[in-house]
N, CA, C and O of each residue as an XYZ file, in Angstrom:
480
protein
N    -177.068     23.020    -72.647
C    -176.602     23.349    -73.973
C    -177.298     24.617    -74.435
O    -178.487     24.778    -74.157
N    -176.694     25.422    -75.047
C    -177.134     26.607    -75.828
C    -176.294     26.495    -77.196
O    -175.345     25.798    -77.553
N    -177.347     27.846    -78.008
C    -177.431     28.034    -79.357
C    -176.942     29.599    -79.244
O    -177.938     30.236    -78.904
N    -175.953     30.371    -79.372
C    -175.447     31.273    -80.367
C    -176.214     31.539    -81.507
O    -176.451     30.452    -82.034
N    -176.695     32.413    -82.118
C    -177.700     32.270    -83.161
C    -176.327     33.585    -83.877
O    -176.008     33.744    -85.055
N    -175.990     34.046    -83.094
C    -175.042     35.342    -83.938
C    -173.750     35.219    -84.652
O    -173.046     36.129    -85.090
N    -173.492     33.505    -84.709
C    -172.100     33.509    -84.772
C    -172.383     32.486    -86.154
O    -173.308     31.721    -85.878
N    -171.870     32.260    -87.514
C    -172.249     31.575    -88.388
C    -171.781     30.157    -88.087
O    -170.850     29.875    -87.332
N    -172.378     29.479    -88.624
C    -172.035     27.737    -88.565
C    -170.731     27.361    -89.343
O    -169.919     26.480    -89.060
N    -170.725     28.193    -90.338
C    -169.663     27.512    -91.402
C    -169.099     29.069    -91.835
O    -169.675     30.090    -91.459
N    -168.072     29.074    -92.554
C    -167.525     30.631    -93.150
C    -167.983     30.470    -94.935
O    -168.304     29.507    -95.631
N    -167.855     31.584    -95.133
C    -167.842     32.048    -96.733
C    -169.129     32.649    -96.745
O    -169.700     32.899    -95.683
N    -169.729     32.949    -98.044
C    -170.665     33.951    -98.649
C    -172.144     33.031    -98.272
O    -173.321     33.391    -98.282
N    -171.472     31.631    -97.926
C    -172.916     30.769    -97.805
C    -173.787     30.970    -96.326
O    -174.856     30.827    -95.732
N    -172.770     31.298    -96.292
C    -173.114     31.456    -94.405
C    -173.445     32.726    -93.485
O    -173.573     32.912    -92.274
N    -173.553     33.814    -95.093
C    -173.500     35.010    -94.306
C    -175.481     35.269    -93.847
O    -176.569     35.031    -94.373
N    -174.977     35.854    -92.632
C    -176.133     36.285    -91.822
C    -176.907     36.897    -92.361
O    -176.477     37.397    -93.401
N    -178.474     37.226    -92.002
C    -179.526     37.926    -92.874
C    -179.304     39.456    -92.501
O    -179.729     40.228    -93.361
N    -178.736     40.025    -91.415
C    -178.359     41.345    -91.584
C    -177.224     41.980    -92.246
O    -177.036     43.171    -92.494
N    -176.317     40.686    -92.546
C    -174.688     41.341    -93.454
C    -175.492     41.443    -95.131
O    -175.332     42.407    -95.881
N    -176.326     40.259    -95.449
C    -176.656     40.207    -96.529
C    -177.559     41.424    -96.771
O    -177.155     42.096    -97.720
N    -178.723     41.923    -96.151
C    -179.361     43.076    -96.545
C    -178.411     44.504    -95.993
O    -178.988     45.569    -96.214
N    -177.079     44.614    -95.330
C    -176.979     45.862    -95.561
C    -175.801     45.449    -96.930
O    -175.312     46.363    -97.594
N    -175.498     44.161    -97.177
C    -174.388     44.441    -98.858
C    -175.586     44.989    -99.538
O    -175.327     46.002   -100.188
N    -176.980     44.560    -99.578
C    -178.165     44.761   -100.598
C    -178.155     45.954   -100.383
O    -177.835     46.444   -101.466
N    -178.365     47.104    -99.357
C    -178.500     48.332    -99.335
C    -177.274     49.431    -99.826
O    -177.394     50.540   -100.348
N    -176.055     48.666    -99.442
C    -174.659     49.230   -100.724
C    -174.961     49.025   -102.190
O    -174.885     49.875   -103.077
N    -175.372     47.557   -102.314
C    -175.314     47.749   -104.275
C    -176.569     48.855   -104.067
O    -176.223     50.012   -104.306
N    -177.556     48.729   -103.779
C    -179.002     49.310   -103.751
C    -178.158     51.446   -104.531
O    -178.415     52.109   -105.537
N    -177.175     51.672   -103.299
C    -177.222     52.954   -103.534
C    -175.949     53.139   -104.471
O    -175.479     54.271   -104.581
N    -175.257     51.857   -105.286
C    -174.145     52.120   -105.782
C    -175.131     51.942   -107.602
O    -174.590     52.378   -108.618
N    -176.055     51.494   -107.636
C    -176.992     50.882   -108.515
C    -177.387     52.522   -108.781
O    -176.812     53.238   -109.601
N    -178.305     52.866   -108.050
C    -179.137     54.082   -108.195
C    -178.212     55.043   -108.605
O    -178.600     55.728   -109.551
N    -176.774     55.366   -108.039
C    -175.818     56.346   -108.347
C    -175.264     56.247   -109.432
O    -174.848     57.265   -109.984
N    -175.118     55.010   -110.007
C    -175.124     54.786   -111.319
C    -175.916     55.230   -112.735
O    -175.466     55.471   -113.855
N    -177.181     55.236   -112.249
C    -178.252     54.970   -113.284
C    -178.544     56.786   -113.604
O    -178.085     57.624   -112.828
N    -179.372     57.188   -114.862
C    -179.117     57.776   -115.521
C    -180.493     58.869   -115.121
O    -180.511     60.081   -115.338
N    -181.775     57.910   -114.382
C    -182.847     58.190   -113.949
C    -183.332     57.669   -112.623
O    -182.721     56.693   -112.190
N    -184.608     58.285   -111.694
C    -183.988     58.074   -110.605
C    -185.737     57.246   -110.423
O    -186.814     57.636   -110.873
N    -185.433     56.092   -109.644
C    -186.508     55.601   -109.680
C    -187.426     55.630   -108.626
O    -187.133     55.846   -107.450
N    -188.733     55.370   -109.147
C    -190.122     56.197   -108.096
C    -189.593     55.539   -106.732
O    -188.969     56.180   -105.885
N    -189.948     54.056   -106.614
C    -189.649     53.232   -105.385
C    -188.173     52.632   -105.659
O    -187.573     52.632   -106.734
N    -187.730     52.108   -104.388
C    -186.527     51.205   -104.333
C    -186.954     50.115   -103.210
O    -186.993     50.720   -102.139
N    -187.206     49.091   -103.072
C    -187.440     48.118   -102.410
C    -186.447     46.727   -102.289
O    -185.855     46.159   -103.207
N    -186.472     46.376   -100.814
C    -185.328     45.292   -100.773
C    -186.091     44.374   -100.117
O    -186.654     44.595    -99.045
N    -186.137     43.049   -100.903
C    -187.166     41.984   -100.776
C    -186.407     40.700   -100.299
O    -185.551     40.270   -101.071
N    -186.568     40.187    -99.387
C    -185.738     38.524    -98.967
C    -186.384     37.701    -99.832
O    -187.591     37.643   -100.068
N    -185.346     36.970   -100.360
C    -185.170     35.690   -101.109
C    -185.114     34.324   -100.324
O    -184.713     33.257   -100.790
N    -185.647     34.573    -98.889
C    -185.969     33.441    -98.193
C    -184.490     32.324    -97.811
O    -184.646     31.435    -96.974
N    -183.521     32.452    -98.311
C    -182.469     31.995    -98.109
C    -181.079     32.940    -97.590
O    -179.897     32.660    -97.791
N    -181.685     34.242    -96.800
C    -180.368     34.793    -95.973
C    -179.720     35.901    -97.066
O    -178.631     36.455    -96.919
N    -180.979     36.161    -98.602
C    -180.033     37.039    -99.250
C    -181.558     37.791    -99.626
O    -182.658     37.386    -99.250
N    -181.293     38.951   -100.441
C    -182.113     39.655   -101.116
C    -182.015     40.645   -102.059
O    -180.908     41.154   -102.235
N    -183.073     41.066   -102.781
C    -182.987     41.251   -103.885
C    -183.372     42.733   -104.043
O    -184.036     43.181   -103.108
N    -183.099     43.528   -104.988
C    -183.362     45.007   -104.833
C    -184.131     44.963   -106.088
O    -183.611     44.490   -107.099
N    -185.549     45.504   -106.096
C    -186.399     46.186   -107.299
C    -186.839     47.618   -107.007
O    -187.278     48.281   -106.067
N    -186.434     47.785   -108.523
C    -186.692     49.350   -108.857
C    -187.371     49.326   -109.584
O    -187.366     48.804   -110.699
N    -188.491     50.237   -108.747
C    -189.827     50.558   -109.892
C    -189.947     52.076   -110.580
O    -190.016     53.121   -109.934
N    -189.952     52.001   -111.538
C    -190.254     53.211   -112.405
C    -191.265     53.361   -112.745
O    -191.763     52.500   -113.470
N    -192.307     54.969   -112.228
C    -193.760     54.618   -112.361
C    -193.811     55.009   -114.245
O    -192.914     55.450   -114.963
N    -194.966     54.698   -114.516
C    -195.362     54.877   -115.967
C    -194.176     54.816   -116.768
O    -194.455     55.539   -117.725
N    -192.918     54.339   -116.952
C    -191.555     55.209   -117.284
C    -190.765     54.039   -118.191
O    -189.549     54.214   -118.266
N    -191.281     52.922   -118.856
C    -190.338     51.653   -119.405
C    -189.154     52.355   -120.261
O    -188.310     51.714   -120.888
N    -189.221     53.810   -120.192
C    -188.411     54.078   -121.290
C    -187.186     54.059   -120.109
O    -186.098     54.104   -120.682
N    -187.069     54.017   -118.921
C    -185.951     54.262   -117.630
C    -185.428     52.222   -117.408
O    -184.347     51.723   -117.094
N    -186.465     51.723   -117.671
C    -185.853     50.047   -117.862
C    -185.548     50.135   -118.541
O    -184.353     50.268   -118.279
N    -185.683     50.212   -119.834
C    -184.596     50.124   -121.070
C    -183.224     50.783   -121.095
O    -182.275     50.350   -121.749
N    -183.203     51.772   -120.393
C    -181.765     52.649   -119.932
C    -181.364     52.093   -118.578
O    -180.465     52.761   -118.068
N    -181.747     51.123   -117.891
C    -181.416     50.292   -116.912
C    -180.467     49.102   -117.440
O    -179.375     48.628   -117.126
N    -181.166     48.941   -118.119
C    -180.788     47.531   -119.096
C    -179.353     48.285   -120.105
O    -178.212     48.125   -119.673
N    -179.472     48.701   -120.798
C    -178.485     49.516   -121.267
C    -177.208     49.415   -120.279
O    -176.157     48.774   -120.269
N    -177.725     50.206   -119.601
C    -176.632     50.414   -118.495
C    -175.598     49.273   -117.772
O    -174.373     49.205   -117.669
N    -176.767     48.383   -117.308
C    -176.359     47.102   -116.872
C    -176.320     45.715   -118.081
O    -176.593     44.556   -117.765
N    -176.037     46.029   -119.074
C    -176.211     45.345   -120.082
C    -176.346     43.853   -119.902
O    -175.591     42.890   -119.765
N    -178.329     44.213   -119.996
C    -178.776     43.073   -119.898
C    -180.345     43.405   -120.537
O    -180.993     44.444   -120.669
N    -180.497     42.537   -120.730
C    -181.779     42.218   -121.767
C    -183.187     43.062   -121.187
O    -182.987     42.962   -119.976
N    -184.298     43.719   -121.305
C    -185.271     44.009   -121.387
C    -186.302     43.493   -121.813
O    -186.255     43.362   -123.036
N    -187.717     42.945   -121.115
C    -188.943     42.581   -121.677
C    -190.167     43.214   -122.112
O    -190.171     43.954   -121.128
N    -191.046     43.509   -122.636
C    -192.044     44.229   -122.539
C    -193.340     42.787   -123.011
O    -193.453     42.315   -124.142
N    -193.997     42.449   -122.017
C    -195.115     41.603   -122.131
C    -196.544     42.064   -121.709
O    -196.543     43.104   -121.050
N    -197.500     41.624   -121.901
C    -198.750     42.118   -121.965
C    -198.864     41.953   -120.380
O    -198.155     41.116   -119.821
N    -199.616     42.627   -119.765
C    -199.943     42.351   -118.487
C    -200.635     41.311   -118.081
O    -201.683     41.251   -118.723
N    -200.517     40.325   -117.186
C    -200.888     39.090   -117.007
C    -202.502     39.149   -116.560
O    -203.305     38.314   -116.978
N    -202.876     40.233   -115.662
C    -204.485     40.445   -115.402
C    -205.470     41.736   -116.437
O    -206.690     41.862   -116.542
N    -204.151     42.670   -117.179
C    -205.295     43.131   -117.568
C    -204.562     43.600   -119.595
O    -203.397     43.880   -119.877
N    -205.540     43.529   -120.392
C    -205.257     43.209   -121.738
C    -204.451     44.322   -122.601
O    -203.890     44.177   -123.688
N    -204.586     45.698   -121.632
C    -204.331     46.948   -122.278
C    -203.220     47.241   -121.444
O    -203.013     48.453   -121.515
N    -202.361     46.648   -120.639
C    -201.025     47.204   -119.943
C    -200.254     45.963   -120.118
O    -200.312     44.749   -119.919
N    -199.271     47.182   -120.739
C    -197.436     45.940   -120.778
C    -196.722     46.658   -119.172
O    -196.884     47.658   -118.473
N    -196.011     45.608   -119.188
C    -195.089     44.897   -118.302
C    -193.447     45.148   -118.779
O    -192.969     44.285   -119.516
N    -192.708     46.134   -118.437
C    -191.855     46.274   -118.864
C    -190.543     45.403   -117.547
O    -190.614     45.619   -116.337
N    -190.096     45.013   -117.818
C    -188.592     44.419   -117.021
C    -187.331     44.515   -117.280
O    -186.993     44.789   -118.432
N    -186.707     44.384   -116.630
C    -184.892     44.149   -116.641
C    -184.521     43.130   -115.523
O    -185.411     43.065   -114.675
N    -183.632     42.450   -115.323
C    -182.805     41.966   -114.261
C    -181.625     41.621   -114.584
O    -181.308     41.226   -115.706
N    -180.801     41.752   -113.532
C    -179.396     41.674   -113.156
C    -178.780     41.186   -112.291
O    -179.347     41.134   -111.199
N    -177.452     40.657   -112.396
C    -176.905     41.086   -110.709
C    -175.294     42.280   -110.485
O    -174.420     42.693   -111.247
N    -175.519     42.396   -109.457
C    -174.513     43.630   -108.908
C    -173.871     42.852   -107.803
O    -174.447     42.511   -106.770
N    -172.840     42.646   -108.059
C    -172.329     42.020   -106.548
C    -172.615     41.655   -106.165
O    -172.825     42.131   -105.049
N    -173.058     40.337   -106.416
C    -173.629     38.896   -106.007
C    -175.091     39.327   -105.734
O    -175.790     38.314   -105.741
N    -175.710     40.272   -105.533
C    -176.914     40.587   -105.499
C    -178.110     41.367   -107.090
O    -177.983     42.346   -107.825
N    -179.156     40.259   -106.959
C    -179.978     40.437   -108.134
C    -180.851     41.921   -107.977
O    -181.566     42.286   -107.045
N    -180.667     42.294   -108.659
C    -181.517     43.695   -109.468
C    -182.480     43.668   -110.319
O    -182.324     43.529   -111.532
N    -183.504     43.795   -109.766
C    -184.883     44.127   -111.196
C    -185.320     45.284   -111.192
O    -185.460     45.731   -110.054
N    -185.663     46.123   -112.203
C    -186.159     47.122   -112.821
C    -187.664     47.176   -113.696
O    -187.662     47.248   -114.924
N    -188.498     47.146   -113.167
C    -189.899     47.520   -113.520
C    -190.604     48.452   -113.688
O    -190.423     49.416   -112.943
N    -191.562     48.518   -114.617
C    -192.352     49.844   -114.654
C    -193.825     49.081   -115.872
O    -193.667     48.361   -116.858
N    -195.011     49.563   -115.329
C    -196.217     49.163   -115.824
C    -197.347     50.382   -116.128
O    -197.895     51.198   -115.387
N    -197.452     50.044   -117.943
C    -198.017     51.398   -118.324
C    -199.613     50.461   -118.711
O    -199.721     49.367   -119.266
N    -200.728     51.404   -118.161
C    -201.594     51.106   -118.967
C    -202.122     51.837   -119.985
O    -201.758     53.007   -120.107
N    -203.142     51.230   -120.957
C    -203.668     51.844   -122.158
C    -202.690     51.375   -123.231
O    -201.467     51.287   -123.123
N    -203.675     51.009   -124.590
C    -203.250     50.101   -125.580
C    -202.238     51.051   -126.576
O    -201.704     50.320   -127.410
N    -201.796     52.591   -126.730
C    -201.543     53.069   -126.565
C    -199.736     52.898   -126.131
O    -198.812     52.468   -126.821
N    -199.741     53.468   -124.617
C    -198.842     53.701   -124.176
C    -198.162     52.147   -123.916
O    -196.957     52.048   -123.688
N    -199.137     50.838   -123.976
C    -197.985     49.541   -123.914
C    -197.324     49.164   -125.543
O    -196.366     48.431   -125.787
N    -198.415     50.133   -126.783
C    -197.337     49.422   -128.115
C    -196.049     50.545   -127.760
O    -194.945     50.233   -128.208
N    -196.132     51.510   -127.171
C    -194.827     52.610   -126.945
C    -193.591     52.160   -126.277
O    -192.418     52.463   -126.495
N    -194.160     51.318   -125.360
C    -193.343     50.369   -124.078
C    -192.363     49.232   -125.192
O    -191.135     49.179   -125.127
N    -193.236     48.353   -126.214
C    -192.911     47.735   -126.283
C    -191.762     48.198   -127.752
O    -190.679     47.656   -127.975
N    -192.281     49.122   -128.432
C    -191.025     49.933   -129.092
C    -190.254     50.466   -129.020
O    -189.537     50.811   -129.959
N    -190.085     50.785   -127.644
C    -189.163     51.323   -127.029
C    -187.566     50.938   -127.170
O    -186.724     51.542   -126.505
């Protein structure tokens, strides 16, 4: 007896393989970015441990580019205190794009530049 590992068990979106799923992630990835209004420092595509994954865009020092993320993709924006240190917010967005989730981050420090983040 042998195992085929290349051929799916079952059909539909549940069943798709971990290389169909990260190159759809690398289409929204560049249909996302071609969209957006600013261009972000990193782009990273992270597995979700279940055969799919997720695209985050980091914007360095920049929450004012999540908030025009969010805009864009009209969806909500956070700005929270940083979880390890007292003087940097945490700016966020998330989404999805074609069945694939999108987050948008960017982390400013100084007490300062996080009340700016969070007025933003």
């Amino acid at each position: 007896m042998s195992i085929n590992p290349t051929f799916p068990v079952s059909a539909g979106p549940a069943a798709e393989q971990p290389r169909d799923a990260m190159m759809r992630a690398f289409a929204v990835a560049e249909q996302v970015v071609a969209q957006l209004p600013d261009q972000p420092t990193t782009i990273s595509l992270e597995s979700d441990h279940r055969a799919g994954f997720r695209i985050v865009l980091y914007f360095h020092r920049a929450p004012e580019c999540v908030l025009r993320f969010a805009a864009e993709f009209d969806t909500e924006a956070t700005a929270v205190p940083h979880l390890t240190e007292d003087t940097a917010t945490y700016t966020s967005a998330e989404c999805t794009v074609s069945g694939v989730r999108v987050q948008a981050w960017a982390l400013v420090r100084g007490a300062v530049a996080g009340a700016e983040a969070v007025a933003a």
